[in-house]
C-alpha positions as CSV (number, residue, x, y, z in Angstrom):
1,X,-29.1,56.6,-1.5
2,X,-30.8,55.8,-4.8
3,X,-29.3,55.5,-8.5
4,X,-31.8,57.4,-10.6
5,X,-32.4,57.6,-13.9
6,X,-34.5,60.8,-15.1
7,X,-36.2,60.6,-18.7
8,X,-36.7,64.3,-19.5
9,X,-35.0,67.3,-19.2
10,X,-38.1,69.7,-19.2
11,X,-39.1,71.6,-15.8
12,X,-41.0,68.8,-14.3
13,X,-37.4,66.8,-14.6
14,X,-35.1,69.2,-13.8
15,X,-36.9,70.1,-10.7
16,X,-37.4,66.6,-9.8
17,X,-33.5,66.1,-10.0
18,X,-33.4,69.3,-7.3
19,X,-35.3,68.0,-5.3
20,X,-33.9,64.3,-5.8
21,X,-30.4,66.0,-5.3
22,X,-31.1,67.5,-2.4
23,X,-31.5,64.5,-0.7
24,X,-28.2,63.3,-1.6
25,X,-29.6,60.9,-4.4
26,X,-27.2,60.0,-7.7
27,X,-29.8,61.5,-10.4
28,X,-28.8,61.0,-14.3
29,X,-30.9,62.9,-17.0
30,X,-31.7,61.7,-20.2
31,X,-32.9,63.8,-22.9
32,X,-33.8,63.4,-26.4
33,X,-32.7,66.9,-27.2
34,X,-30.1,69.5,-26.0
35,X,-31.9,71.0,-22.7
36,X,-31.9,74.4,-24.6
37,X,-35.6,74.8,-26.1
38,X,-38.8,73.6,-26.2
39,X,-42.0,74.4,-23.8
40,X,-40.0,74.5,-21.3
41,X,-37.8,77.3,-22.2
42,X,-40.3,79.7,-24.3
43,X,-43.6,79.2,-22.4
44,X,-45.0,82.3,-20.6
45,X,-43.6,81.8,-17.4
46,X,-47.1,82.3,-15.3
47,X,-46.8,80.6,-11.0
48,X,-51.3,80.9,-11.8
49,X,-52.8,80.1,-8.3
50,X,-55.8,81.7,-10.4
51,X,-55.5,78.7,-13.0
52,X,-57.6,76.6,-10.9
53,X,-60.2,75.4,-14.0
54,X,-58.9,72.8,-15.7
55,X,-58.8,72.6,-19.9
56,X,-61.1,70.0,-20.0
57,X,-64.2,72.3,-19.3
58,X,-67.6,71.4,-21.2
59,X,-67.9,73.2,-24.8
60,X,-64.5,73.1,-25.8
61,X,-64.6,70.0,-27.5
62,X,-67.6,71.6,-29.7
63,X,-65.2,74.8,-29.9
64,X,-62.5,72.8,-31.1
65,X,-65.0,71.2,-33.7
66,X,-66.1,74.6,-34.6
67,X,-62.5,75.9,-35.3
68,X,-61.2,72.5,-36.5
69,X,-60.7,74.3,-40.2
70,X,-59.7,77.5,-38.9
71,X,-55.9,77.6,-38.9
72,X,-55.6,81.6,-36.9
73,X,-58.3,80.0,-34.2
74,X,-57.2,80.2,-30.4
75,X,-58.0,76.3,-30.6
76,X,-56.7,74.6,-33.4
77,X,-57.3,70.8,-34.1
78,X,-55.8,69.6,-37.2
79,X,-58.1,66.9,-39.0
80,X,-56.6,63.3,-38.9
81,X,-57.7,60.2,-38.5
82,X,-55.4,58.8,-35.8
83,X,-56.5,56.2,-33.4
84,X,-54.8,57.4,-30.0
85,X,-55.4,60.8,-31.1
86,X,-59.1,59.6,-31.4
87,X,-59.3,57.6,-28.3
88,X,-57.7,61.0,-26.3
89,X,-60.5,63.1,-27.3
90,X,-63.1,60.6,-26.4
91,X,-61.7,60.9,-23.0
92,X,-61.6,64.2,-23.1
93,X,-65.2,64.8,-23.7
94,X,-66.0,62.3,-21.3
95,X,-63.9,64.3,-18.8
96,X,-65.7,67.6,-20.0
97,X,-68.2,67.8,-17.5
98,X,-68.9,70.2,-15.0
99,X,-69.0,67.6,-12.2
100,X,-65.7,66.4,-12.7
101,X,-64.3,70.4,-13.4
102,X,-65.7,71.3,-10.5
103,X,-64.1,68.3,-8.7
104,X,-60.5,69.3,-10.2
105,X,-60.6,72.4,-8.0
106,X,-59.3,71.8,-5.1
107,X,-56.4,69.7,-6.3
108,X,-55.2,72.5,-9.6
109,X,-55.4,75.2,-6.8
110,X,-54.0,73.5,-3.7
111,X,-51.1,72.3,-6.3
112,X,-50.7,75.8,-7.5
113,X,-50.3,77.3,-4.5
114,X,-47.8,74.6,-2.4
115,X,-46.0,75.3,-6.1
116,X,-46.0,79.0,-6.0
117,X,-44.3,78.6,-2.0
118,X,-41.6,76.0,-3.3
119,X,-40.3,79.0,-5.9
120,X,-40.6,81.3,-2.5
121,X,-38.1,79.0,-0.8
122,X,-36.4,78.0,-3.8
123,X,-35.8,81.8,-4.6
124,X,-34.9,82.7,-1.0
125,X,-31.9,80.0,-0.8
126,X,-30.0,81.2,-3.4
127,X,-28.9,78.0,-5.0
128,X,-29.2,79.0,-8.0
129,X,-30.1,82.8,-9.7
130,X,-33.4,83.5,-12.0
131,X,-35.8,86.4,-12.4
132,X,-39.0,85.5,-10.0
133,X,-41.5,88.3,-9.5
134,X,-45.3,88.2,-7.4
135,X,-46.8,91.4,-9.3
136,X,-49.9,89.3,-9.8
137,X,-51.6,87.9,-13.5
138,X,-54.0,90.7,-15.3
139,X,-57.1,88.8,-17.4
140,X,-57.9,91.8,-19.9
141,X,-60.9,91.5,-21.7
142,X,-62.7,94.2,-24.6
143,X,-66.2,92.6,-24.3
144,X,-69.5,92.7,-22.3
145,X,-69.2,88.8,-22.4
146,X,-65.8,88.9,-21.3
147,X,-66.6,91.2,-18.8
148,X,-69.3,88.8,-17.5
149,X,-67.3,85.6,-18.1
150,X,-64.1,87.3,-16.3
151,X,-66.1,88.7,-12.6
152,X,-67.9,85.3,-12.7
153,X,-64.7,83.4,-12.7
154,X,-62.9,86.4,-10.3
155,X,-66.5,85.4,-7.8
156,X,-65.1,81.6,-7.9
157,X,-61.7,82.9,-7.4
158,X,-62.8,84.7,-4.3
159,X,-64.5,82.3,-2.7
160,X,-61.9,80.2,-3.3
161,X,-59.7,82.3,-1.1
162,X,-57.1,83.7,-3.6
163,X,-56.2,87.6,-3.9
164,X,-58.5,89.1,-6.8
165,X,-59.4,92.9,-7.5
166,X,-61.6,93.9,-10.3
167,X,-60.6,96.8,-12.2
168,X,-62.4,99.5,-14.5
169,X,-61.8,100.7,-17.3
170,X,-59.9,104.1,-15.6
171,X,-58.3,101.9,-12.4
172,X,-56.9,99.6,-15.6
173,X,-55.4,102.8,-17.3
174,X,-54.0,103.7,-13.6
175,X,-52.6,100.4,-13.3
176,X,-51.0,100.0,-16.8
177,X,-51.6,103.0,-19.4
178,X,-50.7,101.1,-22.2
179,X,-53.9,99.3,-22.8
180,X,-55.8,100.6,-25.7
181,X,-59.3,102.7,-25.8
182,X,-61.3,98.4,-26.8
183,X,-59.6,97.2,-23.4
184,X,-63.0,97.9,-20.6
185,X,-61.3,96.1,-18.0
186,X,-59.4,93.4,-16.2
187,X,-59.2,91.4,-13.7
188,X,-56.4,91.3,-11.1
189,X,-55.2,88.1,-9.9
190,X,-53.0,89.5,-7.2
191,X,-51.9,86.2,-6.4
192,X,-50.0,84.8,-9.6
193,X,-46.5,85.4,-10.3
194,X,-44.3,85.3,-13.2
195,X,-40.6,84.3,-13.8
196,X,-38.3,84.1,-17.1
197,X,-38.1,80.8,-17.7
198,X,-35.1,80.2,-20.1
199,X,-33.1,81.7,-17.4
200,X,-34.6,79.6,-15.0
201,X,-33.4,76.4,-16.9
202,X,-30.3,77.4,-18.0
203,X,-29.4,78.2,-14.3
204,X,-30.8,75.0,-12.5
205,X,-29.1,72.7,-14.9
206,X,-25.9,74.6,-14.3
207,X,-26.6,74.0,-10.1
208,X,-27.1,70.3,-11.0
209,X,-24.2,69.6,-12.6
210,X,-22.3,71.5,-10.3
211,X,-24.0,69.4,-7.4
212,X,-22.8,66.1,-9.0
213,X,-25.7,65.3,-11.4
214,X,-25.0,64.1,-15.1
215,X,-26.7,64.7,-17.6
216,X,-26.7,62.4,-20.9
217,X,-28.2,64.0,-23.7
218,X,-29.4,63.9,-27.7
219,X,-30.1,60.1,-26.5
220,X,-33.7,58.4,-27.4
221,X,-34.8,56.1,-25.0
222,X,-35.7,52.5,-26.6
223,X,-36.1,50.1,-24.0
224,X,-35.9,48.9,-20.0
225,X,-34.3,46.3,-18.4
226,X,-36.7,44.8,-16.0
227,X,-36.7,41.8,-13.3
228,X,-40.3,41.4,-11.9
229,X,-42.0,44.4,-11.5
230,X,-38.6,46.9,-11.1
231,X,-36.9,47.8,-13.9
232,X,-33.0,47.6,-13.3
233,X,-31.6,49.6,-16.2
234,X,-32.9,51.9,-19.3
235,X,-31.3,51.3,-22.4
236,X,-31.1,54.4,-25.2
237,X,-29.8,54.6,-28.4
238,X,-26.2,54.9,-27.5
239,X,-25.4,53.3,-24.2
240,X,-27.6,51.5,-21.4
241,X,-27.9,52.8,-17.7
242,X,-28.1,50.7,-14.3
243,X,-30.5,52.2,-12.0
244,X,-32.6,51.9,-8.7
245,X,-35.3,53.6,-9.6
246,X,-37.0,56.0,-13.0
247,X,-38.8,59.0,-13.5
248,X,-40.8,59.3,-16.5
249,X,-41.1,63.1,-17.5
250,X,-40.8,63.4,-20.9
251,X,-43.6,65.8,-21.4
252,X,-45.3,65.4,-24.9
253,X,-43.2,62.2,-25.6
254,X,-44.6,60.3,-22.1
255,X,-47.4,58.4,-24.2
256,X,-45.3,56.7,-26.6
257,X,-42.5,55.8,-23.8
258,X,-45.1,54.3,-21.6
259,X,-46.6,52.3,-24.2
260,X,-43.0,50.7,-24.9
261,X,-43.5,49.8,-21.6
262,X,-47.2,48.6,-21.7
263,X,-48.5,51.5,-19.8
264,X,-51.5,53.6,-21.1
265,X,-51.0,56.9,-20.2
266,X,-52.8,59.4,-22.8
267,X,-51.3,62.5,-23.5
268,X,-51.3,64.6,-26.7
269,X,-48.9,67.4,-27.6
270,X,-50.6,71.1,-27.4
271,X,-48.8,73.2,-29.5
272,X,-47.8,77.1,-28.2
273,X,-46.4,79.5,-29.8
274,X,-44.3,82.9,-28.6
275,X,-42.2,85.4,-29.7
276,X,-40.0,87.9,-27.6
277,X,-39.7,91.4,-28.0
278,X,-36.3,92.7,-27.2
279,X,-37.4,96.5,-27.3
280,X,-38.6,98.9,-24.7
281,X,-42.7,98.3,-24.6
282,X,-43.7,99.9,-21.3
283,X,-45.5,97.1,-20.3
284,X,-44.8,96.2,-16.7
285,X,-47.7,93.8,-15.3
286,X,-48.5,89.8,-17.1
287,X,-51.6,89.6,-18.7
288,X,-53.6,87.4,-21.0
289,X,-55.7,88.8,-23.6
290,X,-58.9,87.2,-22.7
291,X,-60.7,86.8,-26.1
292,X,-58.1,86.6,-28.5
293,X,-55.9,83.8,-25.9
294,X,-52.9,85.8,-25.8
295,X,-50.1,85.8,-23.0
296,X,-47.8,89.0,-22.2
297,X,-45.2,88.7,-20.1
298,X,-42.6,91.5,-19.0
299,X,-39.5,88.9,-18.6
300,X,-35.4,89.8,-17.9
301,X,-35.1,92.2,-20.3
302,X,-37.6,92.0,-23.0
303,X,-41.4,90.9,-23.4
304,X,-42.9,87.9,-24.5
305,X,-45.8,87.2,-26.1
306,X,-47.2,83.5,-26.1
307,X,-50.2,81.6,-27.2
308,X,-52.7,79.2,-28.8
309,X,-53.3,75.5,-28.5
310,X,-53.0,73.9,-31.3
311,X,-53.5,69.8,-31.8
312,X,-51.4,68.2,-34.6
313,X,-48.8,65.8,-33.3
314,X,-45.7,65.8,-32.0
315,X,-44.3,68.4,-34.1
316,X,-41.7,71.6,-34.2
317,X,-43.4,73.1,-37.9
318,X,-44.6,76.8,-37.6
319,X,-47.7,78.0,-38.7
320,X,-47.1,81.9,-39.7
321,X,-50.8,82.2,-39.7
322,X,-50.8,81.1,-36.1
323,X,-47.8,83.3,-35.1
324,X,-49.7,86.8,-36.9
325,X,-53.0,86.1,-34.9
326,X,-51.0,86.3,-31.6
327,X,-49.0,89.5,-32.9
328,X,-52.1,91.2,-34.3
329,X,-54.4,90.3,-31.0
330,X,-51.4,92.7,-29.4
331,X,-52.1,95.5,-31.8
332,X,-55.2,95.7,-30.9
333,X,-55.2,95.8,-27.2
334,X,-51.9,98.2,-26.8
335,X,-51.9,101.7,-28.1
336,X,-48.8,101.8,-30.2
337,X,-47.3,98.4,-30.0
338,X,-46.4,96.5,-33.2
339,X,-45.1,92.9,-33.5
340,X,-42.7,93.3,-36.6
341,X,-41.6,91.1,-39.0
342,X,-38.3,89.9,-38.0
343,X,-40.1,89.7,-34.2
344,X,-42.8,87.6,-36.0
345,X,-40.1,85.5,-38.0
346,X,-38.2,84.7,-35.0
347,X,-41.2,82.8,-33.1
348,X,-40.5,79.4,-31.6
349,X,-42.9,76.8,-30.7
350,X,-43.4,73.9,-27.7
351,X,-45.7,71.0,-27.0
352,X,-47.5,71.0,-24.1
353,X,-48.7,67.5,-22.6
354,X,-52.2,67.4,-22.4
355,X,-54.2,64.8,-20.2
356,X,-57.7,64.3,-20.9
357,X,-58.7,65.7,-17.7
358,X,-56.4,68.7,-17.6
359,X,-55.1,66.7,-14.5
360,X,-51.4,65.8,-14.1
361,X,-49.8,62.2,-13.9
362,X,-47.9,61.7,-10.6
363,X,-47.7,59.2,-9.1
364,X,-46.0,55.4,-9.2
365,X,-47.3,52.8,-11.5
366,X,-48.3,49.2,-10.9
367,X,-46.4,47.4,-13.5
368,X,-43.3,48.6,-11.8
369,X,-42.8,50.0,-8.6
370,X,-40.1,51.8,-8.7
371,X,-41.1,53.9,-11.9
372,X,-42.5,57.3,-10.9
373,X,-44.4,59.9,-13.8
374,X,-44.6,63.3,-14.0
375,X,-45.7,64.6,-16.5
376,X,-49.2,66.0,-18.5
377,X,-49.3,69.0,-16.8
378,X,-50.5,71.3,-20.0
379,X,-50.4,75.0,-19.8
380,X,-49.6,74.5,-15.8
381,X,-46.5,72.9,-16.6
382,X,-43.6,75.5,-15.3
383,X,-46.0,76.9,-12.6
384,X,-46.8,73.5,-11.4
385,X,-42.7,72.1,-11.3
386,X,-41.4,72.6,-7.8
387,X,-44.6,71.2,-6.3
388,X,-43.8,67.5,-9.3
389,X,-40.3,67.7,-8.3
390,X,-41.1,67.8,-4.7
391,X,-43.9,65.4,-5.4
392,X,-41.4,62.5,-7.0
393,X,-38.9,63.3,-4.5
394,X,-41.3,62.3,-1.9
395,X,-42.8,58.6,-3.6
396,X,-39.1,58.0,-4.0
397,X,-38.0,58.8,-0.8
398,X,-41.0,56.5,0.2
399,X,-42.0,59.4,2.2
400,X,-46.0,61.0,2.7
401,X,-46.8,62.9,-0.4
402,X,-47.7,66.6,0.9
403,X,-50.3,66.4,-1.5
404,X,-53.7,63.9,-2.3
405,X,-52.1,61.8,-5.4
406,X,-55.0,59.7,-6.3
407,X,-56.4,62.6,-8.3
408,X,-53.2,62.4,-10.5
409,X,-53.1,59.0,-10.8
410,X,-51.1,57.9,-13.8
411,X,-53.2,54.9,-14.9
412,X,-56.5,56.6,-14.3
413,X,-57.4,55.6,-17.6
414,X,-56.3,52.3,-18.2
């Protein structure tokens, strides 16, 4: 069995190193940080089936324009003039069609749903413990528009074959009384799940290091060792690695790595935002706030609350303007439920790897053939993990993917 070497400790890694495990592979991770925070760890925990549209639909490009100086704006892109920043949003208008949206279908929801079955079976084996519920994904909305928008995308949803229900006003009330008199409605994707995923992380790393895997960590990758087209060992800041084959899934940090390597794969770091609530808030379903971009999810004792996208590097700095507009969209659509202060204080932020095409990378590369990616996954990240793990497991196993991978290929852009 195989040496591997995994660059990234984030779900799409750790889940690769399962699955790699599993197989009775040697699998060593790498990680810049500790394996304790980041996207990873504070996202909203959504398995979305129903996130079959991908981020690069057309108009948000001009929306991002629009709110480019608006700090508190669901979409926030921070002015600067950098080139690969530049040359990433070229791509992703390009990719903002509705042609190549619509094309994206198939492959987010067939992904999504071979995903949502791998935390079925992973769940059902016992391997490890984590909160996992299938209570379904509420999109609330307090506008005619969003009324409109929502039932159009709940038709698509339908058709598509996924569990929806529309609710009124009074069968939303039935459902979860908490919402306040602005909320009209929701709809109720009946085939989402959610999952706490701190717990999640902290538990599989604990199974793979019990299961033989090491871990090496607070280590920056700064170079390979290659002969021909395989690289034979990865070099970090503090010691050097042999290996028969690597995964790339460092999240928002892929871009830069593959460039060291002279492979163009464009990603740019999305910034989210969240902020638990460790008190009783009666809330008992997910939902996202449809106007305001807002995430609520009931975890392992206490409630999250998760949003935005914001666009300004690679960075871990705060916003508090950012972090209110997520607490005060809350206020408004629950009766009696204020974020406070020290809730507000304590938020935490993540970078999410965005593609240009909302797509992810998987897949090998032909500069090397026995380096695999995985990563640029966006906000489908955690949902999307068991089916990337699974995914690399199967290239390196040289086995048939159980998924179409020329979608996702990683130099699709080059």
């Amino acid at each position: 069995m195989g040496k591997i070497i995994i660059i990234g400790g984030g779900i799409s890694g750790l889940c690769s190193a399962y699955y790699l495990v599993k197989e009775g592979h040697q699998v060593t991770v790498i990680d810049r940080g500790g394996i304790s925070g980041g996207t990873s760890f504070i996202n909203a925990g959504y398995i979305t089936p129903s996130h079959f549209m991908s981020i690069a639909a057309p108009g948000m490009i001009t929306k991002g324009l629009k709110w480019m100086f608006d700090s508190t704006s669901p979409l926030y892109i921070k002015p600067r003039l950098e080139i690969d920043f530049i040359k990433w949003a070229w791509l992703f208008k390009k990719s903002a069609t509705s042609k190549r949206v619509a094309a994206s279908v198939g492959i987010l929801k067939e992904l999504n749903l071979k995903s949502r079955d791998l935390y079925d079976q992973m769940f059902a084996s016992s391997d490890f413990d984590f909160h996992y519920e299938r209570k379904g994904l509420l999109m609330v909305y307090t506008s005619h528009k969003g009324e409109e928008e929502e039932r159009a995308l709940a038709n698509r949803a339908v058709n598509e074959g996924l569990e929806v229900k529309c609710l009124n006003k009074e069968d939303l009330k039935i459902t979860q009384p908490g919402f306040s008199d602005d909320v009209l409605g929701a709809v109720h994707y009946e085939c989402d799940g959610h999952i706490t995923p701190d717990q999640f992380m902290v538990n599989l790393k604990k199974w793979l290091i019990e299961k033989g895997a090491d871990f090496q960590l607070h280590q920056e990758v700064v170079d390979v060792v290659a002969s021909g087209n395989k690289i034979t060992e990865v070099k970090t800041d503090k010691d050097s690695y042999l290996c028969s084959d690597v995964v790339l899934a460092a999240g928002s940090w892929t871009f830069s790595l593959a460039k060291k390597l002279g492979i163009y794969i464009p990603i740019q770091g999305g910034k989210g935002y969240s902020m638990d609530v460790k008190r009783e808030t009666y809330i008992s379903l997910p939902a996202i706030l449809t106007e305001a971009k807002v995430a609520v999810t009931p975890m392992n004792g206490f409630t999250r609350f998760a949003g935005t996208m914001e666009f300004s590097g690679n960075n871990n700095y705060i916003r508090k303007e950012r972090v209110n507009a997520i607490a005060d969209a809350v206020h408004k659509y629950y009766n009696n439920l204020e974020i406070n202060r020290e809730e507000r204080n304590s938020a935490l932020s993540g970078l999410r790897p965005v593609s240009p095409d909302g797509l992810p990378y998987i897949g090998k590369t032909s500069k090397y053939n026995n380096l695999t990616i995985a990563s640029g996954h966006a906000m489908m990240g955690f949902s999307l993990g068991p089916i990337t793990g699974k995914l690399v497991q199967e290239l390196i196993s040289a086995e048939k993917p159980s998924v179409n991978l020329t979608p996702l290929d990683p130099e699709r852009f080059k």
